[in-house]
C-alpha positions as CSV (number, residue, x, y, z in Angstrom):
1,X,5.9,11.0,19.4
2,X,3.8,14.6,19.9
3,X,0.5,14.4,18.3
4,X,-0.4,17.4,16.5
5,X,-3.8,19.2,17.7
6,X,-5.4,21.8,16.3
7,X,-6.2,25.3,18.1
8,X,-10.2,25.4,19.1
9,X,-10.6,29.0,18.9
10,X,-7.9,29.3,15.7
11,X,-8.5,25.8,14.3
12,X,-4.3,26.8,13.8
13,X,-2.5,23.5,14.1
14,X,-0.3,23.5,16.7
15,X,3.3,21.8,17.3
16,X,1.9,19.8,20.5
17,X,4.2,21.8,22.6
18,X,2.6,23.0,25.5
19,X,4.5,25.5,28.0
20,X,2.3,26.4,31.6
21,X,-1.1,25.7,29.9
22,X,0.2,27.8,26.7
23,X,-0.4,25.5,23.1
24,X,2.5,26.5,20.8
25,X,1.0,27.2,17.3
26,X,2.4,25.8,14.0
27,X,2.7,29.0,12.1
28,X,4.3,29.7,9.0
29,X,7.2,31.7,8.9
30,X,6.3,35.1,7.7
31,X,7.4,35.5,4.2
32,X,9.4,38.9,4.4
33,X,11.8,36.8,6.9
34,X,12.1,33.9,4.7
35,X,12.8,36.3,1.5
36,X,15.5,38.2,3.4
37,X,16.7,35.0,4.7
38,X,17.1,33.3,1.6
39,X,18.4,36.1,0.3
40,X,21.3,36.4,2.5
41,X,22.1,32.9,1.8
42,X,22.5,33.9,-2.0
43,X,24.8,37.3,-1.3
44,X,26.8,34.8,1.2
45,X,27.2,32.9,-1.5
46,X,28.2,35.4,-4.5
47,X,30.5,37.0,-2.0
48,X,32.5,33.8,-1.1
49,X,32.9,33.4,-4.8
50,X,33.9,37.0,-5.9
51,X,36.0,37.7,-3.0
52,X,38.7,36.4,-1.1
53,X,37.1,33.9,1.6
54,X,38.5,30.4,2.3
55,X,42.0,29.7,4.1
56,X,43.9,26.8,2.1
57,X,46.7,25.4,3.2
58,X,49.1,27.7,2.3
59,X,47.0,30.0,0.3
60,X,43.5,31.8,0.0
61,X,40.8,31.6,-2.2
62,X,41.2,34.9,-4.8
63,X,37.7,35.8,-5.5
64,X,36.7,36.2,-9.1
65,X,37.2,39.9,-8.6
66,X,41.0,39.2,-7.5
67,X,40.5,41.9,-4.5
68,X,42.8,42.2,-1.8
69,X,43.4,44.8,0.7
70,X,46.9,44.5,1.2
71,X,47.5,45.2,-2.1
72,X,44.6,48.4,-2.2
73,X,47.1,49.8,0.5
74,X,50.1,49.0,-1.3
75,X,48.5,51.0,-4.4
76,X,47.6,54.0,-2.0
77,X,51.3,54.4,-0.4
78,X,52.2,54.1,-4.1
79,X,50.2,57.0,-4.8
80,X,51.1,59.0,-1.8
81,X,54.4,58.8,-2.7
82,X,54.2,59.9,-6.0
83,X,52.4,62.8,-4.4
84,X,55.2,63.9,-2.2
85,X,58.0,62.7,-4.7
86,X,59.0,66.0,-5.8
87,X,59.4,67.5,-1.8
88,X,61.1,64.1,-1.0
89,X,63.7,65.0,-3.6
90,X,63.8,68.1,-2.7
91,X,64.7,66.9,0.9
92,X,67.3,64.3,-0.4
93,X,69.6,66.7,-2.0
94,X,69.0,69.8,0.6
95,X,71.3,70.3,3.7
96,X,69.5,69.8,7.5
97,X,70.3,73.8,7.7
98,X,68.3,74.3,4.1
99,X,65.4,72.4,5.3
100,X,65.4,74.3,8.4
101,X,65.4,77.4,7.1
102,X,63.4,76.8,4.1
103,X,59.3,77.4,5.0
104,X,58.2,74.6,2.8
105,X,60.8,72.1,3.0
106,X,60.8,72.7,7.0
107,X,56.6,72.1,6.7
108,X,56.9,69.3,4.7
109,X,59.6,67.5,7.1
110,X,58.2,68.1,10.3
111,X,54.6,66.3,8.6
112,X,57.1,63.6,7.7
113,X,59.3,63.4,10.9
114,X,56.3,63.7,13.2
115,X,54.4,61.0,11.5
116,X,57.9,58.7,11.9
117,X,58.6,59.6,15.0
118,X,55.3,58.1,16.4
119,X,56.0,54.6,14.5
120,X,59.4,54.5,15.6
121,X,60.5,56.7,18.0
122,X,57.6,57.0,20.6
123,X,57.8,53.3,22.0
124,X,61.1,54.3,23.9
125,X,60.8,58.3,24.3
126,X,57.2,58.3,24.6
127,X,54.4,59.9,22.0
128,X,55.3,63.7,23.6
129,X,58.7,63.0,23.5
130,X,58.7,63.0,27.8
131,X,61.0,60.4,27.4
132,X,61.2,57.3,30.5
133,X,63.8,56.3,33.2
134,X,66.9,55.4,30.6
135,X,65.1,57.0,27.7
136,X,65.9,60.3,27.5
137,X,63.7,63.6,27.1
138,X,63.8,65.2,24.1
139,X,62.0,68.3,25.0
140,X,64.5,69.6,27.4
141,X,68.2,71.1,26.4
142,X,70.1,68.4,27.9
143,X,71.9,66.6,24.9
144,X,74.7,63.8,25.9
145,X,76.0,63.4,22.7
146,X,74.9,67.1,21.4
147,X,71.3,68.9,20.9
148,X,72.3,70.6,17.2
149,X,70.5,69.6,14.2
150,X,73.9,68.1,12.7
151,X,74.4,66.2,16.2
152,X,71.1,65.1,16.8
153,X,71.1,63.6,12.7
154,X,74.1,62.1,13.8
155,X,72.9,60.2,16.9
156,X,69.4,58.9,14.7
157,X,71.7,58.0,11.9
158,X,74.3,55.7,13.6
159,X,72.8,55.1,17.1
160,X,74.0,54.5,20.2
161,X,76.3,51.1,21.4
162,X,74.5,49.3,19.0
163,X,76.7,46.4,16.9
164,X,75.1,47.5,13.5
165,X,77.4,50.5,13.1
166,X,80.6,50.6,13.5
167,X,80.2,54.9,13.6
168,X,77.6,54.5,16.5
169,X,78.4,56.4,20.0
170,X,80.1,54.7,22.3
171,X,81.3,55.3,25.4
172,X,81.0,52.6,28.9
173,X,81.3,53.8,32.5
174,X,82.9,51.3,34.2
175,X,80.7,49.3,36.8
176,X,82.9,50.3,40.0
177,X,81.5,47.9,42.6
178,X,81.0,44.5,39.8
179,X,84.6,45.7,38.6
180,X,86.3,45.7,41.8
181,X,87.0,49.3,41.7
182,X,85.4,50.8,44.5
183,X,84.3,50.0,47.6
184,X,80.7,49.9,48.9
185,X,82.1,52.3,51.4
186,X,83.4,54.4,49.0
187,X,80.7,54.3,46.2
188,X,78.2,55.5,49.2
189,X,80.4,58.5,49.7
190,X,80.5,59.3,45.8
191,X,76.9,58.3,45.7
192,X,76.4,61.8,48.4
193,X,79.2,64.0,46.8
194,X,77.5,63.2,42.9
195,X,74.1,64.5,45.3
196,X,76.0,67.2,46.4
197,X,76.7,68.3,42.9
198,X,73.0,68.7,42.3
199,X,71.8,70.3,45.0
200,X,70.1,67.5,46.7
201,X,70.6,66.6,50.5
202,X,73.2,65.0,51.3
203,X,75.3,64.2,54.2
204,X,78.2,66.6,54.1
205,X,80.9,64.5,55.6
206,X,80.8,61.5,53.0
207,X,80.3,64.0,50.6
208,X,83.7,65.5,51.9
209,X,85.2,61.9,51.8
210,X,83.6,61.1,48.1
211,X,85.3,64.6,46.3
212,X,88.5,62.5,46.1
213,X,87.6,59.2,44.5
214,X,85.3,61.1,42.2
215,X,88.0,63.4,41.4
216,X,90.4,59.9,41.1
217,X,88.0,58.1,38.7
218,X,84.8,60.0,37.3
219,X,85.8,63.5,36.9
220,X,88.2,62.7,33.6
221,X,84.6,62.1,31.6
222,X,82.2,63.8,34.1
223,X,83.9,66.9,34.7
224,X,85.4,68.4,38.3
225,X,81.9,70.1,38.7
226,X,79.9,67.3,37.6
227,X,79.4,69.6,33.9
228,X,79.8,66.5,31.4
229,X,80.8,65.9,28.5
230,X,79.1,66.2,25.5
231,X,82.1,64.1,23.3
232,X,81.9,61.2,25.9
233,X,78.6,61.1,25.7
234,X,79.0,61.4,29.6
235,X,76.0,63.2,31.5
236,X,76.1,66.1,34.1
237,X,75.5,65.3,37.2
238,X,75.2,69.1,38.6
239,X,71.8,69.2,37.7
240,X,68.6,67.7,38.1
241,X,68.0,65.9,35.0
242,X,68.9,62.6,35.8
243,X,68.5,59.3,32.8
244,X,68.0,56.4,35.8
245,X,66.9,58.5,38.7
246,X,68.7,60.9,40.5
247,X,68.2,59.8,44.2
248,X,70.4,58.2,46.4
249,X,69.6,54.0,45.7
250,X,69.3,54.8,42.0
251,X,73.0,56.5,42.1
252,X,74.8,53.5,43.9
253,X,73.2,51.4,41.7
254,X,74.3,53.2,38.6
255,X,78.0,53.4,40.1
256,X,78.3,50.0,41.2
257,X,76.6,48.4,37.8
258,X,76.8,51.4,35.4
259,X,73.9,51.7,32.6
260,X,74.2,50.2,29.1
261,X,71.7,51.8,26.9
262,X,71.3,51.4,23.2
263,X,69.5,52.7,20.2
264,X,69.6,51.6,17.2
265,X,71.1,53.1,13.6
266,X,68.2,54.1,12.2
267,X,70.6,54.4,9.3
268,X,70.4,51.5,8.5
269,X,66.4,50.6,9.0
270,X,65.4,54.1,7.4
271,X,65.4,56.1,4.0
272,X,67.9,58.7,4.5
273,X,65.5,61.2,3.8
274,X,63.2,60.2,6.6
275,X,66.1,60.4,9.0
276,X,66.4,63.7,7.7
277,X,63.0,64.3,8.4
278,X,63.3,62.8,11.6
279,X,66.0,65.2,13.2
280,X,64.6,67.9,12.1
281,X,61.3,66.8,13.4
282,X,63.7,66.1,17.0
283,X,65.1,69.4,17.0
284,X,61.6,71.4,16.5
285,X,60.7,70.1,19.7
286,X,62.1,72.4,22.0
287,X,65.1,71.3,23.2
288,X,67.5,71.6,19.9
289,X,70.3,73.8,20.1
């Protein structure tokens, strides 16, 4: 047990604790600390019982005041769509070419498609729209299923190889080596002629030797020149805008396994007239035809 002793030159008690020579003194607690202290311990109180506090089991304590923040921001999107109701029916009824040509209705729906874009859009094609290998860029004019406003609606609306819509795109290149097509030999040579097409080195004698199969098996979607096809969905390969990377290991691995991609029918996750929003918001961007 610590005997208490009393300070000689303070005749403070102290607490009997002594630290290198140093006698701790028994001091009161000043009394602003111990009024702000007991009056946090008051507010803590009131506050669990006025607002929400305590986890239940499958429940919460309200709060005499019955607050709760999910329901403020329900109230708020209530009111902020109250606010734009009358443009948002305005939207619903109007064509994609009335909005687009209509300085108000074409201000209000790129606010609109913007602000959906980033919540939906952006994960896969990037917040600037730069797209990523196998998401495409939407800043460019290179459209595979077609860059117009109508097109571009089209392709948010029902997707792409998704099982949701029976109206999405659809179109599979066949995977030539897994399939038993092709050669490895041979999808090398198409692998250099498809580099050809583009500009890019290539070595001109497999090239030579890879015209023919291409001709035999990707030019019916493709194209002779490599152009595409815009109704197939089918890419041109006589430039340098390539979905999965346009050099040579990235080419024989599309051939021999082909690419799969899908997007989903925002159709059917979105209100119509934020689709709406949405391709017009998509066709702004610099790449719409």
């Amino acid at each position: 047990m610590v005997e208490q002793q009393h300070d000689s030159s303070t005749e403070t008690p102290t607490t009997g604790h002594v630290w290198d020579g140093i006698r701790e003194l028994d001091n009161p607690m000043p009394r602003w600390w111990l009024t702000i202290l007991y009056a946090s311990i008051i507010w803590s109180i009131g506050y669990m019982l006025v607002y929400p506090a305590w986890p239940l089991v499958s429940s919460y304590t309200k709060g005499f005041f019955g607050y709760s923040s999910r329901a403020e921001v329900a109230r708020d999107m209530m009111e902020a769509k109250e606010r734009q109701k009358g443009n948002l029916d305005k939207l619903a009824t109007a064509s994609l070419e009335e909005i687009r040509t209509d300085p108000n209705m074409l201000e209000f729906a790129m606010a609109g498609g913007r602000a959906a874009f980033n919540v939906n859009c952006s994960q896969c094609h990037g917040s600037g729209a730069q797209g990523f290998v196998g998401y495409p860029n939407l800043n460019d004019d290179e459209w595979l299923w077609g860059g117009s406003i109508e097109a571009i609606h089209r392709t948010i609306t029902h997707g792409v190889r998704n099982a949701d819509d029976e109206d999405a795109h659809q179109s599979e290149m066949p995977a030539f080596l897994k399939d038993e097509i092709l050669t490895r030999g041979e999808i090398n040579d198409v692998a250099e002629f498809v580099l050809s097409l583009s500009g890019g080195a290539s070595d001109d004698a497999a090239a030579n030797r890879g015209r023919g199969p291409f001709g035999e098996n990707c030019s019916a979607c493709h194209g002779d020149q490599g152009q595409g096809m815009v109704d197939l969905g089918a890419p041109a390969l006589n430039n340098r805008i390539w979905l999965y990377g346009g050099d040579k290991p990235a080419l024989i691995e599309t051939i021999s396994y082909s690419r799969k991609g899908v997007m989903p029918a925002w159709g059917k996750i979105l209100d119509p007239t934020v689709v709406k929003q949405l391709a017009v918001y998509v066709h702004s961007l610099g790449g719409g035809k």
